[in-house]
matplotlib code that plots the C-alpha trace (Angstrom):
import matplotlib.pyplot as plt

x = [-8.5, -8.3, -4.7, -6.8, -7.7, -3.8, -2.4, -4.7, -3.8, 0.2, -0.8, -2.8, -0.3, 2.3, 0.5, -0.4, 3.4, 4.2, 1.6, 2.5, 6.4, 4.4, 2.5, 5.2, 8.3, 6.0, 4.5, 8.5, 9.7, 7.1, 7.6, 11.4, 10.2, 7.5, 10.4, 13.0, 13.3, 14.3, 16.4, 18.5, 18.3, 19.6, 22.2, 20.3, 20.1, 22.9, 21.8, 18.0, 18.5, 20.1, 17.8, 15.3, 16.5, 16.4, 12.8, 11.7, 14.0, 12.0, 8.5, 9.2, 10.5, 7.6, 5.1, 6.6, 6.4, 2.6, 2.0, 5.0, 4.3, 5.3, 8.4, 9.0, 12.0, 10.7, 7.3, 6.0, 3.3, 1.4, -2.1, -1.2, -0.3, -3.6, -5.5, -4.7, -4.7, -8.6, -9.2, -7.1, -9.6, -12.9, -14.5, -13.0, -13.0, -15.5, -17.2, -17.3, -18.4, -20.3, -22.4, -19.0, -17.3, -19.9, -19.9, -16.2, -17.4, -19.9, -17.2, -15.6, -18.6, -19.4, -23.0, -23.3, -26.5, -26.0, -23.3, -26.0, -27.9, -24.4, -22.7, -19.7, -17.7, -19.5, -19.2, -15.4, -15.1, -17.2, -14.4, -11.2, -12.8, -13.1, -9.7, -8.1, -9.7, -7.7, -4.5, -2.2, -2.0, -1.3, -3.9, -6.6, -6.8, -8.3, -5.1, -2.4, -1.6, -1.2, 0.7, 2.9, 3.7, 4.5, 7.0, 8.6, 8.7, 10.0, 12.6, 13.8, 14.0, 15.5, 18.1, 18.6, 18.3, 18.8, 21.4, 23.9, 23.3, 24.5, 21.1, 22.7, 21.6, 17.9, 14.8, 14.1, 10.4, 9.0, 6.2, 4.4, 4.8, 0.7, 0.0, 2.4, -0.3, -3.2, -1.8, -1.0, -5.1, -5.6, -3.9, -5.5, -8.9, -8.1, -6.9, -9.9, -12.3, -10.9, -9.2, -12.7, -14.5, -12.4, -10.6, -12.8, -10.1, -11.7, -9.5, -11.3, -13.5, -17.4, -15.9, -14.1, -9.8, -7.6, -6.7, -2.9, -2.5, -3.4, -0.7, 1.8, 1.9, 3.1, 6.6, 6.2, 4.2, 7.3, 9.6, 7.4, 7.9, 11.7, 12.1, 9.8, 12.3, 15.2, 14.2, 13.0, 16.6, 18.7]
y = [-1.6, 2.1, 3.6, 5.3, 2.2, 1.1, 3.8, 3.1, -0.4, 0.3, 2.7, 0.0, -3.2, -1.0, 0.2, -3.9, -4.6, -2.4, -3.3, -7.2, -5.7, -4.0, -7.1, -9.3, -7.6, -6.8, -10.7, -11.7, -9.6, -10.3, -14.3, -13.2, -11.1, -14.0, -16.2, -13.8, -14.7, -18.8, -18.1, -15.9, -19.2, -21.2, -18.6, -17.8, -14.2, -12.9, -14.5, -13.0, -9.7, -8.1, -10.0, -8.2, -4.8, -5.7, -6.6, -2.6, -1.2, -2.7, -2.2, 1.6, 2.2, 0.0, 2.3, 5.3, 4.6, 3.9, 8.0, 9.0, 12.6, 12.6, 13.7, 15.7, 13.3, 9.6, 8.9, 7.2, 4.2, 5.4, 6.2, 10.4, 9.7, 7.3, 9.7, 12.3, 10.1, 9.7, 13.4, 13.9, 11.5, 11.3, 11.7, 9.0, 6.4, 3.7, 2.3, -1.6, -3.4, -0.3, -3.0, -4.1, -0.6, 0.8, -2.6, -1.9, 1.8, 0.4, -1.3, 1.2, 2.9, 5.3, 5.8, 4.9, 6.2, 8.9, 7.3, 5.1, 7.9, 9.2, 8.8, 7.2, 10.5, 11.5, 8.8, 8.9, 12.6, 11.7, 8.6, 10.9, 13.8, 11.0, 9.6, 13.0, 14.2, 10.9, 10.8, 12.1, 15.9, 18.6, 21.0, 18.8, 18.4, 14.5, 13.5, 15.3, 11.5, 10.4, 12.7, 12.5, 8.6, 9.3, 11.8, 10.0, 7.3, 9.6, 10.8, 7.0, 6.7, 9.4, 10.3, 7.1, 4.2, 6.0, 8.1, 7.9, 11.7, 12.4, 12.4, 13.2, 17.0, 16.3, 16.0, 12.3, 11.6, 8.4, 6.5, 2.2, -0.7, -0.3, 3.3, 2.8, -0.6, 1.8, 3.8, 0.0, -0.7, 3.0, 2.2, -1.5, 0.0, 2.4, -0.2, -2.5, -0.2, 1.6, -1.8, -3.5, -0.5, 0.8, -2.7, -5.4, -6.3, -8.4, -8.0, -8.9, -11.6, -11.4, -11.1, -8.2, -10.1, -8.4, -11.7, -10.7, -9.7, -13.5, -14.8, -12.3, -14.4, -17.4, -17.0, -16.1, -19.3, -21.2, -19.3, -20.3, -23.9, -23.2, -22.5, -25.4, -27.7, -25.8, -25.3, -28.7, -30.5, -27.6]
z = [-24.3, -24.4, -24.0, -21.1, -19.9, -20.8, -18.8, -16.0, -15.8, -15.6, -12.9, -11.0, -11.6, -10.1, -6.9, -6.4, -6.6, -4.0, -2.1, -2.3, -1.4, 1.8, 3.2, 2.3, 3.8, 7.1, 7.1, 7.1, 9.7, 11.9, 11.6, 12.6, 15.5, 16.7, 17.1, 18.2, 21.7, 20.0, 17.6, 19.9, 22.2, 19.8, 18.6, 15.1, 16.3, 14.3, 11.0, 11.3, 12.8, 9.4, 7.5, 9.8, 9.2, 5.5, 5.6, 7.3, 4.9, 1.9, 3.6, 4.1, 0.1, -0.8, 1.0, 0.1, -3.3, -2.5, -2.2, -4.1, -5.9, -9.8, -10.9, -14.6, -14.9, -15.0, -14.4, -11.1, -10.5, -7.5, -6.1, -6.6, -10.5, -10.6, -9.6, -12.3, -15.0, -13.8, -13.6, -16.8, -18.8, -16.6, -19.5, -21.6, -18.0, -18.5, -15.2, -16.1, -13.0, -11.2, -8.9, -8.0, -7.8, -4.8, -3.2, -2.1, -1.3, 0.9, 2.6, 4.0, 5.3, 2.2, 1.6, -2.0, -2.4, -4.5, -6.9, -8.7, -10.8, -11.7, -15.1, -15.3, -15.6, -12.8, -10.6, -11.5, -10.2, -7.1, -6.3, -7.2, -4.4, -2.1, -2.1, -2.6, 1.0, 2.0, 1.2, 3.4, 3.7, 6.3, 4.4, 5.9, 9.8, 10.0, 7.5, 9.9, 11.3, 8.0, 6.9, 9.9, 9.5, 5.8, 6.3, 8.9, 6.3, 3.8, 5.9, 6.7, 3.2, 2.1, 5.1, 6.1, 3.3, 0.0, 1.5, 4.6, 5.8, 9.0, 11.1, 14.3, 14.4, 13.1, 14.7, 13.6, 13.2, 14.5, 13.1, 13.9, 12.1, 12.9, 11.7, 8.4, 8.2, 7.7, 4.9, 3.1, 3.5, 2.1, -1.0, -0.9, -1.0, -3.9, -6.0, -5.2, -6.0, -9.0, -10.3, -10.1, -11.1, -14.6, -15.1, -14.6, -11.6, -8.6, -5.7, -3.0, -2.3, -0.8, 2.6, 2.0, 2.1, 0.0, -2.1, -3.1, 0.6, 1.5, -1.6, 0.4, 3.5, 1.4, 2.0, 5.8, 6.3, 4.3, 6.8, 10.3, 8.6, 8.3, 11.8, 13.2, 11.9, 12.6, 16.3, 16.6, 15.7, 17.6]

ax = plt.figure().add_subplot(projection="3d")
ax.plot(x, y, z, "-o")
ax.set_aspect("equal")
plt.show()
């Protein structure tokens, strides 16, 4: 493998930890919240409500880390520093599973059409112009929601978690559990296509599940288990 390749593949294994961290945290909190109204019955409330809060806490970092812009100081494992490792070396990027690669562009709705004459320094230009329309941005008027559920993200993170600011004066901004969902299947979809594309990674079976998304809701099925027999013998 190519230190290209090497690099690539650091970049990759770090945006599929932090999307586990995503799916798992949000599978966990959700099993809480489905069983809120018993376990407050039963006077469990107090045990899972902080365990609750714990779980948002670690979904926002892990998403934020998702789009997290590099920093001179220590280097980052995101989609942003992905992306300009593949513009950096296009020309060095070798498309391995191509048939595979447009398949999960065809997903998505993108008419791959066009990518199959390309070379693979081509077609690695082509997929870097797509996602960079994508990610969220207020330069580009369809990515002004993303952007806004980021930054409120961001903010959480950084005024709230990381640090205990005194919030009181700002204008806080609000985001979903729903709309910070969609910018977890962005990043799913970038690593599925460039990880099966450039690394030989399969993701994603024929009909289209994220596969590590469906290991992620292990523990949240262990948990719904938990509380069946908990509930049962209160």
């Amino acid at each position: 493998m190519s230190d290209t390749e090497q690099a690539l593949r650091a970049q990759v294994d770090g945006i599929l930890e932090n999307i586990f961290a995503a799916d798992e945290s949000y599978n966990l909190a959700f099993c809480i919240g489905r069983r809120a109204n018993d376990l407050n019955k039963h006077g469990y409330g107090a045990a899972f409500r902080p365990m609750q809060n714990m779980l948002e806490q670690h979904f926002v970092l892990s998403v934020t880390k998702l789009f997290e812009e590099g920093n001179p100081r220590y280097p980052t494992r995101s989609i942003p520093a992905a992306l300009r490792i593949l513009k950096n070396q296009a020309g060095k990027i070798k498309i391995h599973e191509r048939a595979a690669m447009l398949l999960r562009f065809s997903r998505i709705g993108v008419d791959t059409s066009r990518f199959h004459a390309l070379a693979d320094a081509e077609l690695t230009l082509a997929t870097i112009a797509h996602y960079e329309t994508r990610l969220p941005s207020t330069a580009v008027l369809s990515d002004l929601a993303p952007a806004r559920t980021l930054k409120a993200l961001s903010f959480r993170r950084n005024k709230v978690i990381a640090h205990n600011e005194d919030t009181s004066a700002l204008s806080f901004p609000h985001t979903t559990w729903g709309e910070a969902r969609l910018l977890v299947d962005l990043a799913k979809n970038f690593v599925d296509v460039i990880g099966a594309g450039c690394l030989s990674y399969i993701l994603s079976g024929d009909d289209g599940v994220f596969l590590p998304s469906e290991d992620a809701k292990r523990s949240a099925k262990n948990l719904e288990g938990i509380f069946t027999t908990l509930l049962a013998s209160s």
